[in-house]
N, C-alpha and C positions, 0 to 999 in steps of 0.2 A: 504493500500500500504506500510506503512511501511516506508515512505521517509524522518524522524526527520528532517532532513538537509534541507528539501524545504516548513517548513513549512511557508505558506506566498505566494505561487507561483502559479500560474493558471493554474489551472486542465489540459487544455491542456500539458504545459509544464510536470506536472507531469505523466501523460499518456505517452509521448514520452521517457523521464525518464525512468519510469517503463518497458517499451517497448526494451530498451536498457540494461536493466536487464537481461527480461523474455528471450530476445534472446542471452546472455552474451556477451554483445559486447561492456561497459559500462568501460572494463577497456584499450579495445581494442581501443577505441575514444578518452580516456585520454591520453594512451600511444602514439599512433600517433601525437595528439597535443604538448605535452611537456615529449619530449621520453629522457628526463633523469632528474636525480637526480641531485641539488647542491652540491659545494664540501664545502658550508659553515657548519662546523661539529664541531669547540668547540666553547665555548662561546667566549673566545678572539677572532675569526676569527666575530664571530656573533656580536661583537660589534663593530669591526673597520667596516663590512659591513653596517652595522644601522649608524657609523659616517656617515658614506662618504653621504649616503643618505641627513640623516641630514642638512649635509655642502653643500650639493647642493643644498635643497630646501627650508629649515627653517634655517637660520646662525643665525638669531638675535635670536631662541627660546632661552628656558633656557639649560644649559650643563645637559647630560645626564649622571648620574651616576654610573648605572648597564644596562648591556645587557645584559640576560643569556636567555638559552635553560629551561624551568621546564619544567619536568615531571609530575608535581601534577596537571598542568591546564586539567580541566577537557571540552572535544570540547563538550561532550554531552550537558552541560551546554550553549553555546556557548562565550566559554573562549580561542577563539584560540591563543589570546596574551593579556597579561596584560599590562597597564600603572598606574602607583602609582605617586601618587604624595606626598612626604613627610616631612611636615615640625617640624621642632626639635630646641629647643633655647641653644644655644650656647652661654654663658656668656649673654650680653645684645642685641644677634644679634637673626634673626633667622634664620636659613636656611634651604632651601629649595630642597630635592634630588628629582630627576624623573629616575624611572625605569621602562625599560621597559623587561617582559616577552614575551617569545616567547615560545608556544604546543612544548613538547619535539618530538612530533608526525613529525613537521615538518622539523626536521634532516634530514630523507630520503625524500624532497615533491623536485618537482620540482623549481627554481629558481623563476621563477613566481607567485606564491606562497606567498613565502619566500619574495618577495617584496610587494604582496600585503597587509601583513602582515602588516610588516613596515610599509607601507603609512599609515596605519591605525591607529596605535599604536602613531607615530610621528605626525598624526594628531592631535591628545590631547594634544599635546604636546600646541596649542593655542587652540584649539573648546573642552570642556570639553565632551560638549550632542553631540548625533548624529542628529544633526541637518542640514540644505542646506549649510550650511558654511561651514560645517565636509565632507559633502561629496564634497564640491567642491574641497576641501585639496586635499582630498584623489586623484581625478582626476588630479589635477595639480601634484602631486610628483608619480602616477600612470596611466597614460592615459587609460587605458584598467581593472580600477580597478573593477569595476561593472561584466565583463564577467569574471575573473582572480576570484571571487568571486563566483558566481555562480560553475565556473566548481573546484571551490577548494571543494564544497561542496561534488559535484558527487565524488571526490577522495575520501573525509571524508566516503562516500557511500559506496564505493568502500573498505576502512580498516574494513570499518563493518563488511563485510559481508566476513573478511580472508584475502581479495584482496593487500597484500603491491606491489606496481606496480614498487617501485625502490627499490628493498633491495641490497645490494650488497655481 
């Protein structure tokens, strides 16, 4: 089948998937659900977006140092966003930077997306593994992260295969 993006998911699901392919109606589903693109497009905009986030769900984590767009994160991999943690000794202190990457891919995705992203990223921000803790983060600063997740993938599906659904 060919579905990198789903690997993990039950046959059935994948069948239905595949199905929404074979009959090209795959970009047609996505577009209906989340029928436009963000206007978050440079990294300054990308980082005051990830504060706000932040400031509403995590205020006590540690300050965020870098928010940027890369280009190099590779989704094949499943590198849709990085978090770094960086520590460096400064005279006799140490300290500590977190940055977080965001897939340059996701410039053109829909806002939804773009947030589930974030939750994910700023979840490390305290749960290092993706463990029941990480994913309860993730729910609490994304209530719909799980579906937001899934259908991000069918999009990933969707550029494979040519399909950019929000170019402007």
């Amino acid at each position: 089948m060919g579905l990198k993006y789903l690997a993990g998911y039950s046959p059935t699901v994948l069948e239905k998937v595949q199905a929404l392919i074979d009959n090209n109606q795959l970009a047609g589903y996505l577009q209906k659900k989340y029928p436009q693109a963000h206007q978050v497009k440079t990294d300054k905009a990308l980082y005051e977006f990830v504060q706000a986030i932040k400031n509403r769900y995590l205020r006590q984590s540690s300050p965020l140092s870098k928010v940027i767009y890369d280009d190099r994160l590779d989704v094949l991999h499943q590198a849709l966003g990085l978090h770094s943690f960086v520590s460096r000794v400064q005279g006799g202190k140490l300290k500590a930077k977190n940055e977080i990457r965001i897939g340059g891919v996701f410039r053109t995705a829909p806002i939804e997306f773009l947030q589930m992203i974030v939750a994910h990223e700023l979840a490390h921000l305290r749960e290092k593994e993706h463990n029941k803790a990480f994913y309860q983060l993730c729910l609490h600063i994304e209530p719909d992260y799980h579906q937001l997740e899934f259908d991000m993938r069918l999009y990933l599906i969707c550029l494979d295969k040519g399909l950019d659904l929000y170019l402007e």
